[in-house]
C-alpha positions in Angstrom: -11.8 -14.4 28.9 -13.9 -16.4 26.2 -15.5 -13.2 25.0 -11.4 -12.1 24.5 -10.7 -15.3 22.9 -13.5 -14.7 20.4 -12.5 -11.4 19.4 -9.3 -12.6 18.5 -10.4 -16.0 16.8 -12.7 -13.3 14.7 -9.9 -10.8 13.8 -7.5 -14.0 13.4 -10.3 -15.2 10.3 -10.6 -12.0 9.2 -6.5 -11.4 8.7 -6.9 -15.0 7.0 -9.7 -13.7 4.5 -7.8 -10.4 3.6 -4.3 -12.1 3.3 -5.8 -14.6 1.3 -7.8 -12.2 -0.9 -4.6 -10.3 -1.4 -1.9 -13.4 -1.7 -4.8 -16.2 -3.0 -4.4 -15.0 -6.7 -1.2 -16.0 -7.2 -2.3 -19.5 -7.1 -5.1 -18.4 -9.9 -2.9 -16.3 -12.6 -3.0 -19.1 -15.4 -6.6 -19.2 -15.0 -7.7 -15.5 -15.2 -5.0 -15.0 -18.1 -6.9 -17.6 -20.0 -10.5 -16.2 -18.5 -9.5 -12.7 -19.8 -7.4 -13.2 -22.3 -4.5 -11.8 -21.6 -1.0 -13.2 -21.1 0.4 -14.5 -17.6 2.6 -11.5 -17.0 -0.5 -9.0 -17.5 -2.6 -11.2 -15.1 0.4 -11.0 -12.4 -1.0 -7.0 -12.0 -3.8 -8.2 -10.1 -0.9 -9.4 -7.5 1.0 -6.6 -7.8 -1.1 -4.0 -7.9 -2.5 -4.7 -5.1 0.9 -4.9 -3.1 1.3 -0.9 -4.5 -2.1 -0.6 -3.3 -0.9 -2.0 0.2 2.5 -0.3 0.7 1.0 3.2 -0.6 -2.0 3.5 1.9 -0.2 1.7 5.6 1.2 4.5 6.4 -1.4 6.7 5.7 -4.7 4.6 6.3 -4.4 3.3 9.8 -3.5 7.1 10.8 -7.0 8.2 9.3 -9.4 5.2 10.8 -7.0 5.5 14.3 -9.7 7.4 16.2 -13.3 6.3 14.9 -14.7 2.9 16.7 -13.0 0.0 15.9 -15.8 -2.4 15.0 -16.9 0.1 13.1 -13.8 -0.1 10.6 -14.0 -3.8 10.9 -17.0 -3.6 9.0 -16.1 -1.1 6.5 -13.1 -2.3 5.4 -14.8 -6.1 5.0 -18.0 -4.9 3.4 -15.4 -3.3 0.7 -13.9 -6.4 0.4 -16.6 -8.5 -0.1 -17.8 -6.2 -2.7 -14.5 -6.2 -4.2 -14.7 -9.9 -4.0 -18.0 -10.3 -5.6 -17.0 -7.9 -8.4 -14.3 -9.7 -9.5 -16.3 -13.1 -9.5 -18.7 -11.8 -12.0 -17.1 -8.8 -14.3 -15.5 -10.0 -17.7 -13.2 -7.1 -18.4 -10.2 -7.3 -16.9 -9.8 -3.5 -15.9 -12.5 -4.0 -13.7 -10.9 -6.7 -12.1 -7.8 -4.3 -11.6 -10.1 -1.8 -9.9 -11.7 -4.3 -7.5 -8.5 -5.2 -6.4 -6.9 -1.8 -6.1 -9.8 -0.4 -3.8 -9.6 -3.0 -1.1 -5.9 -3.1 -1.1 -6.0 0.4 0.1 -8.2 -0.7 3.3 -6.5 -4.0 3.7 -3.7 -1.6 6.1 -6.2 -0.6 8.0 -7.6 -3.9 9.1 -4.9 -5.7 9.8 -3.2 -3.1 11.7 -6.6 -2.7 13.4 -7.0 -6.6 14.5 -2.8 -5.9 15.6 -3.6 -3.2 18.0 -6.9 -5.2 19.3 -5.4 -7.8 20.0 -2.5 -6.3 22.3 -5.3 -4.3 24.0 -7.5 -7.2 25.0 -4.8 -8.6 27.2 -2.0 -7.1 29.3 1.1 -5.9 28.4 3.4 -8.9 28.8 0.6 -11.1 27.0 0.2 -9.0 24.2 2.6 -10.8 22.0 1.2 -13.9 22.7 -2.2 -12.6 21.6 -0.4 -10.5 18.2 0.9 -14.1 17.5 -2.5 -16.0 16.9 -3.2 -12.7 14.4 0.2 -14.1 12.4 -1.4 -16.9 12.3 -4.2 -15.5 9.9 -1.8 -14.0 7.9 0.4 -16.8 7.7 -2.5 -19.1 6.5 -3.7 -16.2 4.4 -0.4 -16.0 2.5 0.8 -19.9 2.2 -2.4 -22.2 2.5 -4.6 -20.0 0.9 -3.0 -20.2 -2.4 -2.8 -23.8 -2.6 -7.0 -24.3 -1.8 -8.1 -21.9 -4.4 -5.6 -23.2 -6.8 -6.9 -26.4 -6.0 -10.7 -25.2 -6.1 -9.9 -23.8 -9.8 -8.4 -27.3 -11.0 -11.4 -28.8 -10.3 -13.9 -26.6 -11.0 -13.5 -22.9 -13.0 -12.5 -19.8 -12.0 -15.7 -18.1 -10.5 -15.6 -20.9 -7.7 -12.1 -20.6 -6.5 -12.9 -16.4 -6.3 -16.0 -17.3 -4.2 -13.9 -18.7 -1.7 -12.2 -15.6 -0.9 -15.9 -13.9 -1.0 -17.2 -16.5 1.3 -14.3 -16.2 4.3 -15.0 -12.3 4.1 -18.8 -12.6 4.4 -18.4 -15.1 7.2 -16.1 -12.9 9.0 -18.3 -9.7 8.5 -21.1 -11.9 9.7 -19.3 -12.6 13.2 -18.2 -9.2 13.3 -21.4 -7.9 13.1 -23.2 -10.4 15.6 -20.2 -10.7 18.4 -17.8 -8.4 18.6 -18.9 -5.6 20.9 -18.6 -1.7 20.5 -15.0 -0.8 20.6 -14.9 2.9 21.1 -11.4 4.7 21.2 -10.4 5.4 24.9 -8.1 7.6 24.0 -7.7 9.6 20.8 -4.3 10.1 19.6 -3.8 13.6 17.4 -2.1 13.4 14.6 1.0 15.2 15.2 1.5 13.0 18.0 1.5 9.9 16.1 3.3 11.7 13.0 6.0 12.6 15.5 7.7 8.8 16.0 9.1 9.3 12.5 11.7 12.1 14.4 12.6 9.3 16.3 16.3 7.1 15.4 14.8 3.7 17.0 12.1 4.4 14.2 14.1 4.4 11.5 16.3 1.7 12.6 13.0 -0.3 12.9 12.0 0.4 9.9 15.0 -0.5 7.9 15.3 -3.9 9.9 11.8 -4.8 9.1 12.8 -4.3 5.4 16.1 -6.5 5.5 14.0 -9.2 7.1 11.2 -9.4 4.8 13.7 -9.1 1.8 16.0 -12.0 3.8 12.7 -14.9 3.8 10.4 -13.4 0.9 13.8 -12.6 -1.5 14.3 -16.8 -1.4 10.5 -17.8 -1.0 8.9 -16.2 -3.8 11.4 -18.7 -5.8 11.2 -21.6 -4.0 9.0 -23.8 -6.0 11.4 -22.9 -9.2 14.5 -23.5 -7.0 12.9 -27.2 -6.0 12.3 -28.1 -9.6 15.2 -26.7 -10.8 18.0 -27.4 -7.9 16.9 -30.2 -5.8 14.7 -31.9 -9.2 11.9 -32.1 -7.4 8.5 -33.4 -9.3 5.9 -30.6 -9.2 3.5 -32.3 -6.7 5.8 -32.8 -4.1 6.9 -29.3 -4.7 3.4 -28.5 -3.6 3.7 -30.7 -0.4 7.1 -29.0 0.2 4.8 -25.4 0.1 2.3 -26.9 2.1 5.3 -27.9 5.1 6.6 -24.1 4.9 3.1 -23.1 5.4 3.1 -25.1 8.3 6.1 -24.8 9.9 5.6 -20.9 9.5 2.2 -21.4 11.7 4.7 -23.1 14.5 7.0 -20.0 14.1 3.9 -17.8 15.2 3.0 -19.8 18.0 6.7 -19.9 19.0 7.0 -15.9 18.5 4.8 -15.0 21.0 5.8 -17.5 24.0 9.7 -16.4 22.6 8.9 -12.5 22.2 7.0 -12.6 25.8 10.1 -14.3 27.9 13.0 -12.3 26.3 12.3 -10.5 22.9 16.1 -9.0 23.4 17.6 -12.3 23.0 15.0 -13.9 20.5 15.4 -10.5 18.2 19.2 -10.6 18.1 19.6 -14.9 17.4 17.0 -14.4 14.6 20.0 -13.1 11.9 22.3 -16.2 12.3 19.9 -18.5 12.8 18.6 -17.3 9.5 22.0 -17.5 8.0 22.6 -20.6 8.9 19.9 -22.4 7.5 20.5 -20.3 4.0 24.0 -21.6 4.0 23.3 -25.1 4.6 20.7 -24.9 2.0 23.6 -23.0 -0.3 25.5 -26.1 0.3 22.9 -29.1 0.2 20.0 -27.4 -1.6 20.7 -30.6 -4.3 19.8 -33.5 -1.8 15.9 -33.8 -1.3 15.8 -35.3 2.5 17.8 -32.3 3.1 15.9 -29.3 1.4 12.8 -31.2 3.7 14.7 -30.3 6.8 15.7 -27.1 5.7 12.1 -25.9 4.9 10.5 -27.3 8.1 13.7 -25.1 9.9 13.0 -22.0 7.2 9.9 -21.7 7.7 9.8 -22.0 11.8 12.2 -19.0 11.6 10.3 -17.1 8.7 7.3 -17.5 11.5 9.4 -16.1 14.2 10.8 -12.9 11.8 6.9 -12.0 10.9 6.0 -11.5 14.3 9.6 -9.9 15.4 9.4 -7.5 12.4 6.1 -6.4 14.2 7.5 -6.1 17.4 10.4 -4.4 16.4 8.1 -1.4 15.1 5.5 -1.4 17.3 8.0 -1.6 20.7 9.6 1.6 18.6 6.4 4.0 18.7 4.2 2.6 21.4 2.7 5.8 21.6 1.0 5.1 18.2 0.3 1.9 17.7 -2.5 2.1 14.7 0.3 4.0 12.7 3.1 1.7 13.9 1.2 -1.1 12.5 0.9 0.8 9.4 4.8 1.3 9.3 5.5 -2.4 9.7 2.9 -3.5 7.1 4.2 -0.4 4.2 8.1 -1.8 5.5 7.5 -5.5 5.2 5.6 -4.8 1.6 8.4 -2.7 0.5 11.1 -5.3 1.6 9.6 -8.4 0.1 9.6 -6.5 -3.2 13.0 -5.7 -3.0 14.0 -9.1 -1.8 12.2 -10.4 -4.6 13.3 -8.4 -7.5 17.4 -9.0 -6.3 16.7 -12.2 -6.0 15.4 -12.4 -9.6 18.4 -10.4 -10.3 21.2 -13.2 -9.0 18.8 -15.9 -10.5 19.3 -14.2 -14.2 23.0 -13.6 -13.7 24.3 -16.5 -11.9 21.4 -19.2 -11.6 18.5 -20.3 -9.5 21.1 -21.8 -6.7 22.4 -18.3 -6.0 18.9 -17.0 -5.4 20.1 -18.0 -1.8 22.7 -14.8 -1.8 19.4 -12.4 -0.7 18.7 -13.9 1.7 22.5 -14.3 3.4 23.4 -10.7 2.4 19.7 -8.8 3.8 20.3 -11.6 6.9 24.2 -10.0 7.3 22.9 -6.1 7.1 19.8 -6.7 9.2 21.9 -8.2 12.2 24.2 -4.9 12.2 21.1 -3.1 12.2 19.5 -5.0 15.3 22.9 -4.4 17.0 22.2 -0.9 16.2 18.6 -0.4 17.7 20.0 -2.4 20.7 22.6 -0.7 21.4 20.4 2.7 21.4 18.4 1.2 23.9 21.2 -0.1 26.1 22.5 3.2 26.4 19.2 5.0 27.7 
């Protein structure tokens, strides 16, 4: 049991180091536009390029690595990313920098659908979720605490510092990796055609298309949340940074919620996610002005933004258990593509109608992803 708890403490860090790699630059943009001179907008491409990077290779990536030993591609894909980190510390010219991003982005699929699968192997069944839910963990801290430290590190000191951070995580992790995690050879290897053949399948695409509407429902009114604070509620900027800091937190609480939720009765949890969701957007619609509010709102948001990571996973990966390596890779390319989406309509009802409507996203990608979930239920209540 303790060496299981291990392995997932180790591919819980590692998640955290390759989520924070990927999301940790956004905290940093002002800094390598100044560094490289270029303006803010051209620095947001090491951001988004590596998001192409991501959403191109998870389908295709986890398919490739799904039969060689898994500790093996643990320490592949972090060696790349230490060397992509350590790159980027040092070169001056920022098309280097764009290349040391792109290259691990096309590997990060691979290990975080890796340390998925792992970590529903290592205990039974009806556990696994539980287990998946301490990865979500990582990647929740990857994506809303990192951004804050190594923002934080580059106020303080310069912009080689903060970027060691992300080098040091990864070289920790690939440290432990190499000392305690044992041989994981594949039991079983999957061809293929057999793993390529849950894309004939309905409950796939359904799957797919609510994992989309979710991310675009959260990420669609996240990515502007610290513009909506300072804009709607008139929030000072360092309280909008402790506001961040609760969602961060909250989402952790969603993740350990998830998995005890997911493991009793994922039907029920799956279905109340939508108006749940729904409801909170609409108070905020309503009281986003008031301050005590919008503290409520965010500690509510991001419990339930911590329960749709993990059922956007499940969703997929209950779909095609038969493959779980490329169902992992379906989730991550569908929750890439729908928090791109979400964010670039919510930009679009921001420029039209104001920063209060950014809110709309999220109720109308929360209205379509509920008839979707009735959908895929439906399919399996008639089997």
């Amino acid at each position: 049991m303790q060496r299981k708890n291990l392995l997932i403490f180790i591919l819980t860090i590692g998640v955290f180091g390759i989520l924070n790699t990927e999301m940790g630059f956004i905290g940093i943009l002002p800094n390598i536009a100044n560094h490289f001179s270029v303006s803010v907008s051209t620095a947001g491409w090491v951001v988004s390029i590596f998001a192409i990077g991501v959403a191109i290779s998870a389908p295709t990536m986890p398919l490739l690595f799904s039969g060689i030993n898994r500790k093996k591609v643990m320490i592949v894909v972090l060696s790349v990313f230490v060397v992509g980190n350590i790159i980027s510390i040092f070169t001056s010219n920022f098309t280097v920098l764009l290349i040391a991003r792109i290259i691990p982005a096309l590997f990060h699929p691979v290990y975080v659908s890796l340390a998925f699968s792992a970590a529903a192997d290592s205990v039974s069944k009806e556990e696994a979720p539980k287990a998946i839910s301490k990865i979500f963990i990582g990647v929740s801290a990857g994506m809303v605490v990192g951004v804050p430290i190594v923002s934080f590190i580059a106020s303080v000191s310069n912009l080689q510092l903060a970027m060691t951070f992300f080098a040091i995580v990864n070289i920790l992790v690939l440290i432990a990796t190499l000392l305690f995690v044992p041989s994981m050879p594949v039991k079983e290897k999957i061809s293929y055609g057999t793993q390529l053949n849950v894309l004939k399948k309905s409950v796939t695409w359904l799957s797919i298309i609510i994992v989309i509407l979710l991310n675009s429902a959260v990420f669609g009114v996240y990515s502007y949340l610290a513009e909506y604070l300072q804009t709607v509620t008139n929030i000072a900027a360092n309280i909008t940074s402790l506001m961040l800091f609760t969602y961060g937190a909250a989402n952790i609480i969603g993740n350990i919620l998830a998995g005890r939720l997911l493991t009793i009765n994922p039907i029920k949890t799956i279905l109340s996610l939508p108006f749940l969701l729904g409801i909170v957007y609409i108070i905020q619609f309503f009281m986003g002005y008031l301050t005590l509010a919008m503290v409520i709102i965010i500690l509510l948001w991001g419990i339930l933004a911590g329960i749709s990571a993990n059922i956007t996973q499940y969703v997929v990966t209950s779909a095609a258990p038969e493959a779980p390596d490329f169902a992992n890779g379906l989730f991550l390319s569908s929750a890439n593509i729908g928090t791109t989406i979400g964010t670039a309509v919510g930009g679009f009802f921001i420029s039209i109608m104001g920063t209060q409507y950014v809110i709309l996203v999220g109720l109308l990608s929360v209205i379509l992803s509920a008839v979707f979930i009735f959908l895929r239920n439906n399919m399996y209540s008639a089997k």
